[in-house]
Structure formats: structure tokens, C-alpha cells
C-alpha positions as CSV (number, residue, x, y, z in Angstrom):
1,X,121.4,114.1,78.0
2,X,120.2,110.2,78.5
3,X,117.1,109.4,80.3
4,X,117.4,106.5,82.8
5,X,114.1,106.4,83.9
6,X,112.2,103.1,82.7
7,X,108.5,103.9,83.4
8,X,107.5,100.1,83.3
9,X,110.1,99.6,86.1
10,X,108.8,102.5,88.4
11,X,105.4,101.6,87.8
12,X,105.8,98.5,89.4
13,X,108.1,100.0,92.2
14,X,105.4,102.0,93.1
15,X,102.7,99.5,93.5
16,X,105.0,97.7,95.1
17,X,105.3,100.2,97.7
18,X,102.0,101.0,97.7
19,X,100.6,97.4,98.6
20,X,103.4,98.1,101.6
21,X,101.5,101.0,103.3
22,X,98.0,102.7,104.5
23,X,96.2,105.2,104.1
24,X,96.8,108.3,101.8
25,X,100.4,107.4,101.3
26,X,98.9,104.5,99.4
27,X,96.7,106.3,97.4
28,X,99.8,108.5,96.4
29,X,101.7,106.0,95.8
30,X,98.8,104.2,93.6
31,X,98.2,107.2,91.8
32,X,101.9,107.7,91.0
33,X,102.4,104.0,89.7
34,X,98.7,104.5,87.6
35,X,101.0,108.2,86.1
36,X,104.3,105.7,85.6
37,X,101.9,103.1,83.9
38,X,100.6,106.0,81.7
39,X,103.8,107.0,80.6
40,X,104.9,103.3,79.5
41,X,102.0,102.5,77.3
42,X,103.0,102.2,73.9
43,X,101.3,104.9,71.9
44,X,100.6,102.9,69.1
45,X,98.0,101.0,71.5
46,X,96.0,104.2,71.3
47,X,95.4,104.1,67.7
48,X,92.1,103.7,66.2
49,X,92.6,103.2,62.2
């Protein structure tokens, strides 16, 4: 089964339609593209050594 979602991609759509509306749909929508963002980070960014 292939995954089609590109996290970077809806990240962006999100904020995109975030800055587009008020009130808590915004702050849904910001919180979803900050949970997109999250997943798109390259995990080797969060090594220490």
C-alpha cells in the first residue's frame, strides 16, 4: 500500500488555509499545519552526537 500524503505539501496547505479564516477554525487549522510540519522534519535534525 503507497502513501501519497507529502507532509511538507500539507503543512503548507494548511497554513494556507489557516491565514484564510478566524477564529478557532484558524487555530485548528494552525495546529494541524504545526502536526504536518512535525511529521516532515527530518529525523536526523533531531540528533545530538
Amino acid at each position: 500500500m503507497s502513501n501519497n500524503y507529502d507532509p511538507q505539501r500539507e503543512a503548507e496547505a494548511a497554513m494556507k488555509r489557516a491565514a484564510a479564516s478566524e477564529g478557532d477554525d484558524r487555530q485548528k487549522l494552525i495546529q494541524l499545519a504545526v502536526a504536518w510540519h512535525l511529521l516532515a522534519r527530518d529525523p536526523r535534525d533531531d540528533r545530538t552526537d
